[in-house]
C-alpha positions in Angstrom: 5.2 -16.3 6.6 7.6 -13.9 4.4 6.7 -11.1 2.0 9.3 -10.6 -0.3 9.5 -6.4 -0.7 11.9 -7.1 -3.4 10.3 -5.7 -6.9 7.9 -6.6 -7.8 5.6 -6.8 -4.7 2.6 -6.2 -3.5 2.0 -3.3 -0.8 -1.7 -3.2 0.8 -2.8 0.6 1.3 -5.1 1.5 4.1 -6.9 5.0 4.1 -9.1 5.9 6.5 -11.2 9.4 5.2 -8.7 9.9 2.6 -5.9 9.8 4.9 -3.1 7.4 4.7 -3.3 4.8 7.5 -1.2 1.9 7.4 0.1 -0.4 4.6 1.4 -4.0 5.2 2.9 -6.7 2.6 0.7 -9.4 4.1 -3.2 -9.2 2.8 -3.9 -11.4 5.3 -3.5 -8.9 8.0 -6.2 -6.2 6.1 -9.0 -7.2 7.7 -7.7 -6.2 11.6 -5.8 -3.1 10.6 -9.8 -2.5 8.8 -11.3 -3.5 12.3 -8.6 -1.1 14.0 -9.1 1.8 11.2 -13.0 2.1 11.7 -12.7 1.3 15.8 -10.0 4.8 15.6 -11.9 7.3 13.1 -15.5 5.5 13.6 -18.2 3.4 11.9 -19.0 6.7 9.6 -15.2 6.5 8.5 -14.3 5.6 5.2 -12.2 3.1 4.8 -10.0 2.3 1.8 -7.8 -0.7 0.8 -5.4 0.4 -2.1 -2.9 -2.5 -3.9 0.2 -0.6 -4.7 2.7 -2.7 -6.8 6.4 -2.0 -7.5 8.5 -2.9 -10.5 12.0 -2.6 -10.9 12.8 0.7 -12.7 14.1 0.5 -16.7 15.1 3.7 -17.7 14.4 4.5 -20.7 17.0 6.0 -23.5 15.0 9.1 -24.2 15.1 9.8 -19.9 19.2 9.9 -20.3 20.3 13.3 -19.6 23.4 12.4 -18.3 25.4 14.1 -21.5 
């Protein structure tokens, strides 16, 4: 299966004790790199999922210092 990283897309954060850990495209795939989090830092880690979503980028007129 094929996760389109084109905007807009989903990217699925994993944090392990406030630390970035890994981020995929595919949810499915959360639940191991979860497993493989807590098996690395321990079951007291804490692990985080965070959903970051991109969108193509519209500048605005009032951002246009280009004169």
């Amino acid at each position: 299966m094929r996760f389109s990283l084109k905007p807009p897309c989903k990217i699925y954060v994993i944090v392990a004790n406030g630390q970035p850990f890994f981020s995929v495209a595919n949810p499915r795939t959360v639940p191991a790199i979860m497993d493989e989090a807590r098996a690395a830092f321990g079951e007291q880690a804490i692990i985080e999922v965070f959903v970051q979503t991109t969108k193509p980028y519209e500048p605005s007129v009032a951002a246009d210092d280009s004169k």
